[in-house]
Backbone bond lengths (Angstrom), bond angles and torsions (degrees), N, CA, C in turn:
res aa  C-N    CA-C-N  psi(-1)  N-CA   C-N-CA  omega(-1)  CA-C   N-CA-C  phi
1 X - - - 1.447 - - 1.525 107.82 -
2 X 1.443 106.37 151.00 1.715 95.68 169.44 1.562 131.99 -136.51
3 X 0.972 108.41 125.63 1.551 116.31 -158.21 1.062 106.16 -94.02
4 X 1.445 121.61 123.57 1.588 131.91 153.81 1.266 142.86 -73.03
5 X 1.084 123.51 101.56 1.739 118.70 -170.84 1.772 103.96 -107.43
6 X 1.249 99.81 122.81 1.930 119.08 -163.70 1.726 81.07 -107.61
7 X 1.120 116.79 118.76 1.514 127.82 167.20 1.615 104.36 -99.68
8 X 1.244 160.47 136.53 1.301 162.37 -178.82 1.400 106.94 -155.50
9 X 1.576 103.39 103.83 1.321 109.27 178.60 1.273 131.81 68.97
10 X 1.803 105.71 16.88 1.485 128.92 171.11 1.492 97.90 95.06
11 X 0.965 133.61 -7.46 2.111 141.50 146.18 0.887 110.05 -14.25
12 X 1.157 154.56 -176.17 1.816 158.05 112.09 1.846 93.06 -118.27
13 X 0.948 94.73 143.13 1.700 145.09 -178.60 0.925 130.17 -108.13
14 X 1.735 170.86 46.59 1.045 148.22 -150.66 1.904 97.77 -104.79
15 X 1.180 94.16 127.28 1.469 137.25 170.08 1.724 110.31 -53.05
16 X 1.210 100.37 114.53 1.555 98.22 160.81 1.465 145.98 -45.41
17 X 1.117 113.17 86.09 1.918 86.84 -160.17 1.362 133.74 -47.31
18 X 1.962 108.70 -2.87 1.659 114.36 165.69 2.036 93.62 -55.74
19 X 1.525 102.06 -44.22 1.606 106.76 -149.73 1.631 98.79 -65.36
20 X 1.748 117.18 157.75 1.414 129.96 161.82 1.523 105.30 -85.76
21 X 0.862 115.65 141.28 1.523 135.84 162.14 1.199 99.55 -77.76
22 X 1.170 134.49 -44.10 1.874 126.33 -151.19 1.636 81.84 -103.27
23 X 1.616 152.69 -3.96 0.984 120.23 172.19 2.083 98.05 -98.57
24 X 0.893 104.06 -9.86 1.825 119.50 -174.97 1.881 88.95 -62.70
25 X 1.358 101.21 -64.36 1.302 114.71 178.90 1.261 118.59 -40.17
26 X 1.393 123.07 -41.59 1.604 121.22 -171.43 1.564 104.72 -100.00
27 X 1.330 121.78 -18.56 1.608 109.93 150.78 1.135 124.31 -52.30
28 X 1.297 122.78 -57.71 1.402 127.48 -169.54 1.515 106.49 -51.29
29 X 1.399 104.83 -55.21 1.338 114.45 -175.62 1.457 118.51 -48.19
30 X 1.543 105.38 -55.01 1.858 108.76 158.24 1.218 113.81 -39.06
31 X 1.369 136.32 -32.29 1.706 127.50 -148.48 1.535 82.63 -94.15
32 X 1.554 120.30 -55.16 1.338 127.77 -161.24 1.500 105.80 -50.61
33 X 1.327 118.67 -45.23 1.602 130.72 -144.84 1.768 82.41 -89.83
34 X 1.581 131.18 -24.00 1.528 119.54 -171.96 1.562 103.88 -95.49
35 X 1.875 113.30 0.64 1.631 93.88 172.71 1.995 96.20 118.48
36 X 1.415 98.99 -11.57 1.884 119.14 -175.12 1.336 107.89 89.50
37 X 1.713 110.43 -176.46 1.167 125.82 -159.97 1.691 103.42 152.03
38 X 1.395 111.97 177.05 1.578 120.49 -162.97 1.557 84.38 -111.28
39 X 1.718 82.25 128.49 1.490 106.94 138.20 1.142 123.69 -150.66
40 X 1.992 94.05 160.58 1.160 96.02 -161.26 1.785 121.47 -91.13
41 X 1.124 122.90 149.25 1.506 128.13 -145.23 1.260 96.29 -120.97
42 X 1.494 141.88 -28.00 1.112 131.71 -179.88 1.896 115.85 -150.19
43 X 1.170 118.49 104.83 1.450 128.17 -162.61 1.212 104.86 -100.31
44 X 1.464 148.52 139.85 1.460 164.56 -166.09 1.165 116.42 -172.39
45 X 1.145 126.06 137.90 1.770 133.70 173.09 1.512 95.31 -33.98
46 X 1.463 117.76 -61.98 1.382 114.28 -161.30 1.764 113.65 -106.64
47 X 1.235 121.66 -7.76 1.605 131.75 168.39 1.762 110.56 -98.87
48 X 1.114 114.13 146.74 1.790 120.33 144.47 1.611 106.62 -148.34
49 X 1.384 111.98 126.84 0.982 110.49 166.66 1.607 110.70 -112.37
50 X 1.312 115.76 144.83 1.666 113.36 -161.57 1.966 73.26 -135.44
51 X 1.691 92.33 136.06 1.639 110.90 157.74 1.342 133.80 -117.05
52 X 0.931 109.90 104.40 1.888 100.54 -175.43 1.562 96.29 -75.92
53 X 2.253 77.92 131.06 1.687 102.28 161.65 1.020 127.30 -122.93
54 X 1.149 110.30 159.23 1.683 101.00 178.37 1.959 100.02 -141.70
55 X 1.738 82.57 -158.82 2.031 78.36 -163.16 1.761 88.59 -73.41
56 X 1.199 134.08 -25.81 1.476 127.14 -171.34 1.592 113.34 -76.97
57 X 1.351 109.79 -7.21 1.822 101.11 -174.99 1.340 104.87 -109.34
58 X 1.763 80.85 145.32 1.731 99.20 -174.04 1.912 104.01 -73.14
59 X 1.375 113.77 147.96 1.333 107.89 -175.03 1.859 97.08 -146.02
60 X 1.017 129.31 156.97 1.230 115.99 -150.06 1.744 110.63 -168.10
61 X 0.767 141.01 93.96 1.345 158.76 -136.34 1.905 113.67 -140.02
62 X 1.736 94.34 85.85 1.615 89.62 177.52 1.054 110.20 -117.03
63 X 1.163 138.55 150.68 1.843 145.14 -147.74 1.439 101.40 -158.08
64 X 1.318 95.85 102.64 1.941 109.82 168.30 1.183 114.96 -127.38
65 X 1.348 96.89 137.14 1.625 100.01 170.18 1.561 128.14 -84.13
66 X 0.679 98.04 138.51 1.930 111.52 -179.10 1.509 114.16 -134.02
67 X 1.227 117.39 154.07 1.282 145.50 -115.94 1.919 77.71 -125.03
68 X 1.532 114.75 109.75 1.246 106.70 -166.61 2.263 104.59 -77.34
69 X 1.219 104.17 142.49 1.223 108.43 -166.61 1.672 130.12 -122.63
70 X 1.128 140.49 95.19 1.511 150.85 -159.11 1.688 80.12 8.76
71 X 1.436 107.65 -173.58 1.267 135.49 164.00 1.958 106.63 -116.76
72 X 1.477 110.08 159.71 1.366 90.02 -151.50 2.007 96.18 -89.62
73 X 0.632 109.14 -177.51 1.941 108.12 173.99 1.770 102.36 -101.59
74 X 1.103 100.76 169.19 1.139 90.23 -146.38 1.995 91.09 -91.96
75 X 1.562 105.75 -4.23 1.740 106.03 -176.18 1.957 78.41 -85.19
76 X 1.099 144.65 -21.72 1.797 134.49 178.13 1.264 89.63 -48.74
77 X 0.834 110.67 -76.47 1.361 143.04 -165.49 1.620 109.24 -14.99
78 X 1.573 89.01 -85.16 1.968 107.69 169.43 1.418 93.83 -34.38
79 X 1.317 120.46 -75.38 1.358 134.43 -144.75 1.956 118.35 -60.75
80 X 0.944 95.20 -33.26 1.777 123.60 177.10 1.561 94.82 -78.20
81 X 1.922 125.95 -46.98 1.686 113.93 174.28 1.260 97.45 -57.43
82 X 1.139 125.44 -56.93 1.692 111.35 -151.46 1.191 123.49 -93.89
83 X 1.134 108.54 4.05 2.066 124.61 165.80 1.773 100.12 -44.08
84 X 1.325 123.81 -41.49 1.372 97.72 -178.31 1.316 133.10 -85.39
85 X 1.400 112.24 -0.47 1.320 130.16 167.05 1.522 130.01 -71.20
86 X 1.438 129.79 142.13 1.706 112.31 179.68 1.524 86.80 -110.20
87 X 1.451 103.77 137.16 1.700 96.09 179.63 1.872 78.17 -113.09
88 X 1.031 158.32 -10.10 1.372 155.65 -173.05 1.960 123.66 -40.36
């Protein structure tokens, strides 16, 4: 699977995996090349986050693939919070 993390202005972002990165990429680039403008960086039924860019903002786009992995249960879960604790 591959996950996108959009950093803007030292931000982190993570990318929808419905969303393209390489079409995120050629917006920005439109906004930059007209002088800037908002776009939006992260879309959800119930979130949007929109970033205004311009030619001065840092924008940052790293894409790795990873190895898709169970989801955790929800006793992982508990058990993985309280690993740093000594209850002994």
């Amino acid at each position: 699977m591959l996950v996108a993390r959009i950093t803007v202005d030292g931000r982190d972002y993570y990318l929808s995996s419905r969303e393209d990165a390489h079409a995120l990429m050629a917006r920005v680039t439109e906004q930059v090349r007209t002088g800037g403008g908002f776009v939006d960086v992260v879309r959800t039924s119930t979130r949007t986050v929109s970033v205004l860019v311009s030619p001065g903002s840092t924008f940052t786009v790293d894409l790795n693939e990873v190895e898709d992995e169970p989801p955790l249960t929800v006793e992982e879960i508990q058990q993985s919070w309280l690993d740093p604790f000594d209850f002994a």
